[in-house]
C-alpha positions, -999 to +999 in steps of 0.1 A: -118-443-526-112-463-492-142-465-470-117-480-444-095-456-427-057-457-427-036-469-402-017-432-408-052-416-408-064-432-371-026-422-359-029-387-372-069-385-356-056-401-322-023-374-321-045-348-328-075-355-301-047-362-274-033-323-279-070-310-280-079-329-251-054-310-229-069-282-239-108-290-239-139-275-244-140-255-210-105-239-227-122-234-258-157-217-241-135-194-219-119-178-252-148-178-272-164-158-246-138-134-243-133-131-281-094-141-277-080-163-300-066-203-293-033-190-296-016-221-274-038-245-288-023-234-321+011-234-316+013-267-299-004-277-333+025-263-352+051-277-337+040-310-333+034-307-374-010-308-374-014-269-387+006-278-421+000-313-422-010-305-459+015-285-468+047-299-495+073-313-473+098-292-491+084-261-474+083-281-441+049-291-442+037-328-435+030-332-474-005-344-468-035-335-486-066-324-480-077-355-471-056-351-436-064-312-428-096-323-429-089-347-402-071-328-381-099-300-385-125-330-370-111-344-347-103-309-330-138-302-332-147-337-319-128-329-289-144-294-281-117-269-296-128-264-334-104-235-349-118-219-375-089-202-391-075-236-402-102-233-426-086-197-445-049-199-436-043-240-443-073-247-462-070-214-483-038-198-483-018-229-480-031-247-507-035-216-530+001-203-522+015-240-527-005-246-562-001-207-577+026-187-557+062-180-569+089-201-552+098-170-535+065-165-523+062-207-513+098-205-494+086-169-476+052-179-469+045-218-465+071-226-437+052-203-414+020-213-423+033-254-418+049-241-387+017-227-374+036-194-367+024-174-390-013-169-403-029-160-436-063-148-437-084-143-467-095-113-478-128-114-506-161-105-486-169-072-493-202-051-481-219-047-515-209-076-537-219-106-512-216-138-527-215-123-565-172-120-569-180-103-604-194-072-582-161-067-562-150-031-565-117-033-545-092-028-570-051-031-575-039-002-605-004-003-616+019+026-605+050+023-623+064-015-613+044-012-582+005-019-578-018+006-556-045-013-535-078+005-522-110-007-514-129-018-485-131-056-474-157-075-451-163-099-424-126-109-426-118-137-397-086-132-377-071-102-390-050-095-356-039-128-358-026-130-393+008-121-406-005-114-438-038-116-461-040-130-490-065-106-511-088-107-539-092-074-560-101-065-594-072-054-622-095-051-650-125-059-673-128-084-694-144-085-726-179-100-716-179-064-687-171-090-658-143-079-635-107-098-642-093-106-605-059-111-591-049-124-559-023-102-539-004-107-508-008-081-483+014-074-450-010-074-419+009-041-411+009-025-447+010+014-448-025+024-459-045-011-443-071+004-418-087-024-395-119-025-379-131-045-351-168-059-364-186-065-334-207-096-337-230-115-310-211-149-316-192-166-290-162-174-312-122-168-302-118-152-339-127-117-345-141-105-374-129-071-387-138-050-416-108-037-436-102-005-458-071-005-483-062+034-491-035+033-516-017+004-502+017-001-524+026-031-531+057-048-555+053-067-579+066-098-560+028-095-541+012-107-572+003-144-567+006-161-600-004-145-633-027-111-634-057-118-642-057-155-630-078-149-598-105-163-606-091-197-613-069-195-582-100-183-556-118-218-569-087-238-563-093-223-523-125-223-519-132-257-521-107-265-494-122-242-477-158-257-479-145-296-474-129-283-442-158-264-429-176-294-435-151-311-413-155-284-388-188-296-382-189-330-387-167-324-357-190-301-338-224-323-341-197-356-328-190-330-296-221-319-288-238-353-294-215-370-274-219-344-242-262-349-251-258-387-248-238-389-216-263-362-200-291-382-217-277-411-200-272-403-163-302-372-159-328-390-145-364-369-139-387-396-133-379-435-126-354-442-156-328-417-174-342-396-197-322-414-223-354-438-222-373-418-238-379-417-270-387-381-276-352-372-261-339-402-281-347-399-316-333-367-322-303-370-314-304-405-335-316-384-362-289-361-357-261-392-357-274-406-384-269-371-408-236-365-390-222-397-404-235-392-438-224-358-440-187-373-426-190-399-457-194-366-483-169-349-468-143-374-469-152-380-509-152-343-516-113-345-501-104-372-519-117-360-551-091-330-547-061-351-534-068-369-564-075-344-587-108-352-598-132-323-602-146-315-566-170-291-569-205-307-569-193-329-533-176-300-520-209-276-517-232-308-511-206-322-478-207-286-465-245-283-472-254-313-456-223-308-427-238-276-416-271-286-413-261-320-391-242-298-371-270-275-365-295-302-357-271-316-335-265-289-315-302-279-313-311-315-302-282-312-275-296-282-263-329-292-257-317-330-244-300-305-217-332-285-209-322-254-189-292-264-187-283-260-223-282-225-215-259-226-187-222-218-193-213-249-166-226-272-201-210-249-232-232-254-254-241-222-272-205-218-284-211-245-308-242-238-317-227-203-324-201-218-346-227-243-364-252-214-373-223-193-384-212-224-408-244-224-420-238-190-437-203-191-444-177-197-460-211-206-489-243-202-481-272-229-481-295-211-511-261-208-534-253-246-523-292-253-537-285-227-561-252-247-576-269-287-573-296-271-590-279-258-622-245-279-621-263-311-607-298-315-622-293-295-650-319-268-646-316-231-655-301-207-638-315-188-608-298-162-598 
């Protein structure tokens, strides 16, 4: 691994932060406040090639890695205007439809999603299984060559943007009792998909929904891959999806701290800028300091999966230690602000928002500690 970045790599960072720029944070804190998504922000992405910079060049894409999506994911943070369905349609979908789908499904599918105009969203949360996938109880039964869907689905991100979901469900049992998964995908407008607004308090342009499946039919051509074989194939997404959420805040904490240290640097209260200080200083030092570090796991965790080098243990630990920068971050911004970290004029709170949700999502912190723990040091399982 390259500590030095590419000549491509600063190109594809500089392209980026010039489209977001035009956009800015005041773009992005209008539509998070309104709940509506970052729809031209998006497309001007896509056609300039950023959304599938990962996907194979044969399906249009830019034939990048991970190592670049997780780039482009930065820097758009950096610049105010992180979008977090990068993380499920490019991270996820992308990379799962590219590595397991049929060539039908990769010349349906992936020239849309490189195109940036169409979205896949992901589809595994549901309200009693949490973050154990052996309790999922939405299930696909075979109906002559067809497969009947129902169940009930959770906290999915951008459903109204999507074109289709790419959906987890059980299609049997194995031997040891644990559910045998299958990954499915699933028209946004299938007969029998009931959507749900979720309302949440978060100041985010996505909308979360909750989704009930009631007999949806679907051919056998929705089948990703092999029955059976979802279990394998979520892993291959989900750590994609973790190394880009780690980006996603790498990105925030560089925003925020950037917008602390300029206030920091021109607020003056008594003789000298409060900057000075060092109780307004060392925070957000602090806060740099564990942004960079987490920046340097997150770039190993994507190489290791460009490179195809087992990715699990850097994935968790960059969007561990990502998530919890970004939070500081945010939280030292805020308070380097005063009362005007609260004011909308600064737009702040989306961030902080964004960074708490990371915190939780797409993996929480415990399962992080839970995984390091067992997989790491060795030490007997927890949970």
């Amino acid at each position: 691994m390259e500590f030095a970045e590419t000549a491509e790599h600063k190109d594809l960072r500089a392209a980026v932060a010039a489209i977001a720029r035009d956009f800015g944070p005041k773009y992005y804190a209008a539509r998070a406040a309104e709940h509506r998504p970052c729809t031209e922000l998006w497309a001007t992405l896509g056609e300039q090639g950023f959304i599938g910079v990962n996907v194979p060049l044969e399906h249009g894409g830019g034939g990048g890695g991970l190592s670049e999506l997780a780039i482009v994911c930065e820097e758009l943070a950096a610049q105010g205007t992180p979008l977090l369905l990068l993380l499920v349609s490019a991270a996820i979908s992308a990379e799962v439809i590219a590595e397991f789908g049929t060539e039908e499904q990769r010349k349906t599918w992936l020239p849309g999603l490189a195109a940036g105009t169409s979205k896949v969203v992901f589809a595994i949360t549901e309200p009693d299984a949490g973050s154990n996938t052996h309790r999922l109880t939405t299930a696909a039964v075979r109906d002559g060559d067809d497969w009947l869907l129902s169940g009930t689905k959770y906290y999915i991100s951008g459903v109204d943007e999507a074109s289709a979901l790419l959906v987890v469900a059980k299609t049997g049992t194995g031997e040891d009792g644990t559910a045998r998964l299958s990954l499915f995908l699933v028209p946004a407008n299938a007969p029998g998909l009931l959507r749900q607004p979720l309302p949440v308090d978060l100041m985010l342009p996505e909308r979360q929904f909750t989704l009930t499946f009631d007999d949806v039919r679907l051919s056998q051509d929705a089948l990703v891959g092999a029955e059976g074989d979802g279990f394998r194939q979520v892993f291959h997404g989900l750590n994609p999806e973790r190394i880009t959420g780690a980006a996603l805040c790498v990105g925030i904490a560089r925003h925020v701290l950037q917008a602390a240290a300029r206030y920091a640097g021109e607020r003056q209260v008594w003789s000298v800028p409060i900057g000075a200080h060092q109780g307004v200083s060392h925070p957000l030092a602090k806060a740099k300091i564990e942004t960079e570090l987490a920046a340097l796991m997150t770039r190993q965790a994507a190489w290791q999966h460009d490179h195809n080098e087992p990715a699990g243990e850097s994935a968790n630990m960059a969007k561990y230690a990502a998530a919890e920068a970004a939070l500081a971050a945010c939280d030292a911004a805020i308070q380097t602000h005063g009362g005007n970290g609260v004011a909308t004029e600064y737009g702040l709170l989306p961030y902080w928002g964004l960074a708490r949700l990371l915190r939780i999502a797409p993996v929480n912190r415990e399962m992080v500690l839970n995984f390091v723990a067992q997989h790491s040091l060795g030490l007997p399982r927890s949970y």
